[in-house]
N, C-alpha and C positions, 0 to 999 in steps of 0.2 A: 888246519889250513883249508881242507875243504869247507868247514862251516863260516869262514871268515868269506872265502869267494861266494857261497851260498847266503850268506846275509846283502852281500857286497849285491850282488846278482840283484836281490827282489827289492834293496834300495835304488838301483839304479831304475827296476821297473817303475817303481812308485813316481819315483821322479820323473819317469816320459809321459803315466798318466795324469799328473799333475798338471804335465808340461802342456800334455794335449788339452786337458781342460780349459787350461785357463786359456791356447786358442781358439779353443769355438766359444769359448763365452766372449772375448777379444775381438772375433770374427759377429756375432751374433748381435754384438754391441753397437756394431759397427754398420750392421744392417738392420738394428734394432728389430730384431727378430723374436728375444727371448724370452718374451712370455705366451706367444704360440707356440714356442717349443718348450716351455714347463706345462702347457696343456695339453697338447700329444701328449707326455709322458703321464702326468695323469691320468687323463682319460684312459691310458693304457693298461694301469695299474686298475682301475677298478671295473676295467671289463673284464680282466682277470678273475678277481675277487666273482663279480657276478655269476662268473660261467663255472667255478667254483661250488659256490653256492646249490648251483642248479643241479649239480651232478651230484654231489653228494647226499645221504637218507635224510628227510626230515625229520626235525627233531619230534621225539615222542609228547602224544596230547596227555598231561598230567590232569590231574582229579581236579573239577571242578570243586574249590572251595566252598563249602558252607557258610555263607553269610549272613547276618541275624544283622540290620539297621535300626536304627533309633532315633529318631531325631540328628539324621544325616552322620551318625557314627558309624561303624561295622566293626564287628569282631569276628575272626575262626573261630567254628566249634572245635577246633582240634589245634591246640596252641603248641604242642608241637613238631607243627605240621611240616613234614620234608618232601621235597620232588622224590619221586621211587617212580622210573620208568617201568618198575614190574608190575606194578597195580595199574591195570587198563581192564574199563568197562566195557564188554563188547560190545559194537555197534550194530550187530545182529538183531534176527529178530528174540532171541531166545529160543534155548532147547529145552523143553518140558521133557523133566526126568517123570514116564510117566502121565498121567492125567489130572491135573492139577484142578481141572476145573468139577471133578467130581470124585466119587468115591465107590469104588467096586461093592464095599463092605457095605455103606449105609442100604445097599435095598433087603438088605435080612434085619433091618431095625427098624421098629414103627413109634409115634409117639401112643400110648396105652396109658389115659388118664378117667376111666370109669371108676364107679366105687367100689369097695367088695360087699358083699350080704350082707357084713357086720355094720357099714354105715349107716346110719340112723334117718333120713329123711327130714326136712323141716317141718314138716307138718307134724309130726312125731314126739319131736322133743324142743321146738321149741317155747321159749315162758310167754306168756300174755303179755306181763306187766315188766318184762324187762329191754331196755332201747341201747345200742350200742353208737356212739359220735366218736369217728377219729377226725384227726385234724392233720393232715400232713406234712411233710418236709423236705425244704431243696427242687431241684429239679423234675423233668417229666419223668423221667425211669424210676430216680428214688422216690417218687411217689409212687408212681406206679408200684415199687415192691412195696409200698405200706397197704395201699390197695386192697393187696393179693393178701398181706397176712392180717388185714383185718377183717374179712371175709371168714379165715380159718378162725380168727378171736370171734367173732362171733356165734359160731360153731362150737366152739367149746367153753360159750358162756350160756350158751342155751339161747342167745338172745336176736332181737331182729335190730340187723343192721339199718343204718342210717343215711345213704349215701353218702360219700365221705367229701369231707369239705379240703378242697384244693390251697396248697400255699400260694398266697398272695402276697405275703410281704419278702419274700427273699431278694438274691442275687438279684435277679431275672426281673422282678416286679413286674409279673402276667397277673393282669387283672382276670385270667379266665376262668369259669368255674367249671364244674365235670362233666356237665352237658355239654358245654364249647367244646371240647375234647374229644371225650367219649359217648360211642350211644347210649344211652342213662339207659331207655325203654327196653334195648336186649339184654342189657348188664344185668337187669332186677328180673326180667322172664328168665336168661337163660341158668340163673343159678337160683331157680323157684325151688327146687327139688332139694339143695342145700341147706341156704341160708333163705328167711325172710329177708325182704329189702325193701324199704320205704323211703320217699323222697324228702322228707322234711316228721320231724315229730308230732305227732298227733296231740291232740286236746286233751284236759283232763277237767270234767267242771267249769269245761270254758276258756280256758286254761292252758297253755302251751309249756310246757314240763320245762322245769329251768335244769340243764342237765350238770350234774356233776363232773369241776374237772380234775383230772390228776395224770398224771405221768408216769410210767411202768418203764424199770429199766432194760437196758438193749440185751436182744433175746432171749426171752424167758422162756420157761417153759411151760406149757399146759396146767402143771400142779401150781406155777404161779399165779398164772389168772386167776384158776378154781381157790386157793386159798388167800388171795390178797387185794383181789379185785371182784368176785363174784360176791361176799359176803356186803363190797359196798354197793355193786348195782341192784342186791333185794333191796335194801334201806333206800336208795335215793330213786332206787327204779329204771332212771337216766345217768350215764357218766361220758363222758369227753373224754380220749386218751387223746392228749395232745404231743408234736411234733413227734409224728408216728411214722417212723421208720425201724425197719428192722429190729422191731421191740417183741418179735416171736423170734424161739430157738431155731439154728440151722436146721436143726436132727429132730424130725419128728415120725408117727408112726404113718405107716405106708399109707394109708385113707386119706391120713390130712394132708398128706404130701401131695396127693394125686388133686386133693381138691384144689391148693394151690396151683397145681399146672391148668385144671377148668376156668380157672378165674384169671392167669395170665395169658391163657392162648385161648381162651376159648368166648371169654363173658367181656373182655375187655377191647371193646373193638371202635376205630375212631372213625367221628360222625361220618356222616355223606363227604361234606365238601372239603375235609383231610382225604379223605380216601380218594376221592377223585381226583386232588390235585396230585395225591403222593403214584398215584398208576400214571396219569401223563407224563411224571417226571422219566417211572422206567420207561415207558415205552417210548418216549424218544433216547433214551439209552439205549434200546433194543434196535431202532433206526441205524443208529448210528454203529454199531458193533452185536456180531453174534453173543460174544461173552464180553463181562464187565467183572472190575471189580469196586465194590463201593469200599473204602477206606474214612474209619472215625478217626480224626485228627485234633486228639486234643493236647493242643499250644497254644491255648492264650495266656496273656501274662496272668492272670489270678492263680492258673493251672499250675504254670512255672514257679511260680512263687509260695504256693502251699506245696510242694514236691519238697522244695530245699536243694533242690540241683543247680550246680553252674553250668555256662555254656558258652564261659569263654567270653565274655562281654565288657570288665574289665569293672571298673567304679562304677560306669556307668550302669552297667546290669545290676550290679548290690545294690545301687542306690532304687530303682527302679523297682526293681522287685524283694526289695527288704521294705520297700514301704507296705505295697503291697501284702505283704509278710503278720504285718502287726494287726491287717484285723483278725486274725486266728490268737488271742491272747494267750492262749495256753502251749502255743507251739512250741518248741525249745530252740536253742540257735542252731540251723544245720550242719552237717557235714557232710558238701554235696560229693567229697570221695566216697564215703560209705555208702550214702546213699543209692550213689549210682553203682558201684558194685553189689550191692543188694539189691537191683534190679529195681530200684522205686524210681527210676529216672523217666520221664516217658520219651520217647525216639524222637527224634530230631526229623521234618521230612525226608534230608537226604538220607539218613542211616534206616528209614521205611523203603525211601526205595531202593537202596541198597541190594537189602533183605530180600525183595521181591527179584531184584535182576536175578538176585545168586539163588534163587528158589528155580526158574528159568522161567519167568516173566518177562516176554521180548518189548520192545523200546514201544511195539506198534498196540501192546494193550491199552484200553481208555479203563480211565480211574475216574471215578467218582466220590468227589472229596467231601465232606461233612464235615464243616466246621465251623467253629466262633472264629474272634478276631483272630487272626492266627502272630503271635510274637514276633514283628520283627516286619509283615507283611508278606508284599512279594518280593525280596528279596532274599525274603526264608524260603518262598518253595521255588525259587531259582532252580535251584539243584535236584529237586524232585521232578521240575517240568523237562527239565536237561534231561533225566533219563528216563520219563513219560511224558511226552511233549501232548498229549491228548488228552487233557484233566478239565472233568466238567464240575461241577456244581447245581445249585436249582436257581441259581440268581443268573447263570450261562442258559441253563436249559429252558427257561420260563420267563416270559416279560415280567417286568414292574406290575401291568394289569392284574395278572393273573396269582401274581402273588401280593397282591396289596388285601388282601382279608389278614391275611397270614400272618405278613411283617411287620408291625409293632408288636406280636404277642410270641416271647422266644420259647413257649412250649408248642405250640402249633408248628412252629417252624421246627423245631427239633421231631416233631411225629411227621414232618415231611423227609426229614432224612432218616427217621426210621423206617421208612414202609421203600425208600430206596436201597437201605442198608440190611433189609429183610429179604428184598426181592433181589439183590444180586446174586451172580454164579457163585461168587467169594468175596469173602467180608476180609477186609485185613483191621484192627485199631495197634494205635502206637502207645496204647494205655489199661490201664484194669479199673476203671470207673464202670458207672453203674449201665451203662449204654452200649458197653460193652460186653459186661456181664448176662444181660438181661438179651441181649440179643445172640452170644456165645448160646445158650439154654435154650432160646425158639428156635433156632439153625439145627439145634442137636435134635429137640421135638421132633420138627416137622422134616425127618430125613436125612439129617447129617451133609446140610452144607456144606462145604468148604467154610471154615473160619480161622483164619490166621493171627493166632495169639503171639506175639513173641516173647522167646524166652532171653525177660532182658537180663537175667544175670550172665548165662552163658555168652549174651553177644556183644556187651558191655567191650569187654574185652577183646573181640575180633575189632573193633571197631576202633578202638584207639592202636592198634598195633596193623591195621591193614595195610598200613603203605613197606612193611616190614617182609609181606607176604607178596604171591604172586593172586590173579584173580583167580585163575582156578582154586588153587587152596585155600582161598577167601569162600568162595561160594561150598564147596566142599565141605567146610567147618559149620558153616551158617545150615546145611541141610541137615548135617547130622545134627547141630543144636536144637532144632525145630521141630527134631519129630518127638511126639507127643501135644506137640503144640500148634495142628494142623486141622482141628476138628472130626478127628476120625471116630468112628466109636471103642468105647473103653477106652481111649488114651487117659483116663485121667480117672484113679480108684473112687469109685462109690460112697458117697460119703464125706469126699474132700471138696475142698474149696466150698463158696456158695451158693443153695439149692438152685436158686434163678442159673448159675453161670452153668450148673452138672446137674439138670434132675432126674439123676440115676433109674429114682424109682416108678419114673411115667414114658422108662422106654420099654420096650421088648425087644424080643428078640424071634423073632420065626426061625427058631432049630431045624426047623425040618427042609426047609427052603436051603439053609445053609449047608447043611448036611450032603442034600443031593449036588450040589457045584463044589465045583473042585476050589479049591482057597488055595488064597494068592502064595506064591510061592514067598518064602520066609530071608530070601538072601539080598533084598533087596534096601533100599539105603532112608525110604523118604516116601512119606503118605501112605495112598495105598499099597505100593511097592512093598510097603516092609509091615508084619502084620505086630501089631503095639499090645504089648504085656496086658492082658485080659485085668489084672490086680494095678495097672496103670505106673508100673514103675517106671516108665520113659517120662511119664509127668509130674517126676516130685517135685520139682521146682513150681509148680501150682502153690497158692498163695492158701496157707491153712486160714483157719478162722482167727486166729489173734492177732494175724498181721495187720497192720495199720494200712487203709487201702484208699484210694484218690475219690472214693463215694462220701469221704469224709469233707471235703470241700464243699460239697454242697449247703455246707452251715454259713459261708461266707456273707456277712451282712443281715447275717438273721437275728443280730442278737446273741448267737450262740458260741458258744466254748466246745472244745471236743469234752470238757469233764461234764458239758448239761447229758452228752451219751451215752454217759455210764447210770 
């Protein structure tokens, strides 16, 4: 009974609001009123909503996507990528855990590359009638290390070197030869005491020596020269070791090691006008910021495409960089999961600067970029400028003028962002190529710069699960993965990796200096804060010698196969 009167009741309601509706619509009809009164009510409703809006938290700024373009397409590097309000970059300046821009430890470490008693002098032992010609290969650094160990082959052929003649036909097609380069005239004085060094071959009869050539496989050792190549240079007198890279062993005995560091830091020095533009370049660096970091950024598509990594790009990137792919004939088809958990991927700009926020690198540091084409352009380092909006170059820092000697010739140009990449506070690369390597080993030499290797296995991984995490435990994970891999000294066992990138045996060490200060306390997390296993086992993830390494690209369009390096 009551539910019958209680229905009965809210029908009757329904029915007076009906009732009354339909007189003000009746009435409003009537005075043709009713579409300024469906606008009051409107309007009403979305001042609502606005003042709504206003009151309530904004919503949270999610991660700037990583975007790589092509020909007006884009892809994520992170396919699959989810909003996670817990992942936020702070927009702080960064908290350096520590002193990032230096090292407590390196000042009890010197570079020490003299000879010992037992070295022989050139005057000594070298032959009369014996002439040594390398030919080189790939770029400015992997030349550079043929340089260096042909220097040491000459040395233990007994024989006087030739200056060495520069690749001209490769990638790059720099027509320049080792004077454009390097000082010829200190190179040959300051390693008189070593090796003889002569600029071109002498006469014989009138006679210019037609040299012998042949090829020695990648890194021999000493008893190969002596028994495989020394009995041909008595007979022909002259020989050519041609595309001469890394065709001396890692491991040699401490003399020859140390002569190798005289001839890479010491005899190998580039002309006047490299050097003078490569110091204007720092020092308007130095204008511009106390500390700097120079960053090697190698991402062009050749790079991308000899790696074998995806990057999320879709047909379009297969097709693009599989073409690219086929001048290496001996390649095999990748597999860029393994790959890139095998740490052979090289970092994408944003996951570089990622790494640096969460190292505590604030927004307000200047970076100084070094790099070819970069994949994809600027809308690749979008995301790197998003979280260091202050990124120079020498094409920013230097008019057209002043680099018009320079720019048609890409080895010149690469020794101007060496001697920026030498001269900064901290070096960061997103790669293990030769430029890297080779400047890892002068940072160590001359002092124990800051160099920021990353360990791309371990952050492989943070990286595609970050949005999973919050930022602190992001950065947290990335500091612990990194130590060993910060340029400290001993982070990395004696003997490992290669001599250019660790040379072990032309540091010292001043005990006694150390001895008297007190050392750094041991409970701390990252760099100098935390002191790294003398026998280097924070840094086994360092790349032994049989790993397949990105200095191997440098054969690209040379004609060459990875089996001509065997």
């Amino acid at each position: 009974m009551k539910k019958r009167k209680r229905d009965s009741s809210i029908n009757t309601c329904s029915d007076r609001v009906a009732v009354a509706l339909c007189d003000v619509i009746f009435l409003l009809r009537r005075r043709r009123q009713l579409f300024p009164f469906i606008s009051a009510i409107s309007g009403c409703i979305l001042l609502f909503f606005v003042a709504f809006s206003l009151l309530s938290s904004p919503p949270p700024v999610t991660r700037h996507r990583f975007l790589l373009r092509r020909h007006h397409s884009s892809f994520a590097v992170d396919s699959n990528f989810k909003t996670n309000t817990a992942f936020r970059v702070p927009e702080n300046e960064g908290t350096l855990l520590g002193d990032l821009w230096g090292s407590k430890e390196s000042k009890f470490y010197y570079g020490c590359s003299a000879p010992s008693d037992k070295f022989h002098p050139a005057q000594v032992k070298t032959h009369p009638n014996r002439y040594l010609l390398i030919a080189t290969s790939g770029g400015l650094n992997q030349q550079r290390t043929g340089i260096t160990d042909a220097v040491v082959a000459a040395y233990i052929l007994n024989a006087t070197l030739v200056v060495p003649k520069l690749d001209q036909k490769s990638y790059w097609k720099d027509s320049s030869n080792f004077e454009e380069i390097f000082d010829v005239d200190w190179f040959i004085s300051s390693l008189s005491r070593d090796v003889e060094i002569i600029k071109q071959l002498p006469k014989k009869k009138g006679k210019v020596l037609n040299p012998h050539s042949m090829r020695v496989p990648r890194k021999c050792s000493p008893k190969f020269y002596e028994s495989h190549v020394l009995p041909i240079l008595n007979k022909k007198h002259a020989i050519q070791l041609t595309k001469f890279d890394y065709r001396l062993a890692n491991k040699l005995d401490t003399d020859l090691q140390k002569l190798r560091c005289r001839v890479n830091y010491h005899a190998l020095k580039f002309t006047d006008p490299i050097h003078h533009i490569g110091k204007m370049l720092v020092e308007r660096m130095r204008l511009k910021t106390k500390h700097f970091i120079a960053l090697h950024l190698r991402f062009e598509p050749d790079m991308l495409a000899f790696s074998g990594c995806y990057y999320g790009g879709g047909d379009e990137e297969r097709t693009v960089l599989g073409a690219l792919r086929k001048r290496w004939k001996s390649l095999h088809a990748s597999n860029p999961d393994k790959v890139r958990r095998h740490g052979r991927c090289p970092l994408t700009p944003e996951e570089v600067g990622l790494m640096l926020r969460a190292l505590g690198f604030g927004s307000d540091v200047h970076l100084y970029i070094a790099s070819g084409e970069v994949y994809g352009g600027r809308e690749t380092l979008a995301p790197l400028k998003a979280l260091f909006p202050n990124l120079h170059s020498k094409e920013t820092l230097a008019s057209k003028y002043e680099l018009e000697p320079f720019s048609s010739f890409s080895a010149r140009m690469a020794a101007l962002d060496f001697i920026v990449c030498d001269e900064s506070d901290v070096f960061v690369t997103n790669n293990n190529g030769n430029m890297a390597r080779i400047l890892a080993g002068r940072r160590r030499y001359f002092g124990h710069k800051p160099t920021i290797r990353p360990n791309a296995k371990k952050l492989y991984k943070l990286f595609v699960d970050r949005n999973s995490m919050t930022w602190e435990e992001f950065a947290s994970k990335v500091r612990t993965n990194q130590i060993g891999f910060m340029g400290e000294p001993n982070e990395v066992k004696p003997g490992r990796g290669e001599f250019h990138e660790n040379p072990a045996a032309c540091i010292c060490e001043d005990s006694e200096a150390k001895a008297r200060e007190l050392l750094t306390p041991q409970n701390q997390t990252l760099g100098n804060h935390r002191k790294v296993d003398t026998h280097g086992s924070e840094a086994e993830d360092h790349l032994n010698d049989n790993d397949l390494d990105w200095s191997d690209m440098d054969y690209i369009d040379n004609g060459y196969t990875l089996q001509d390096k065997k």
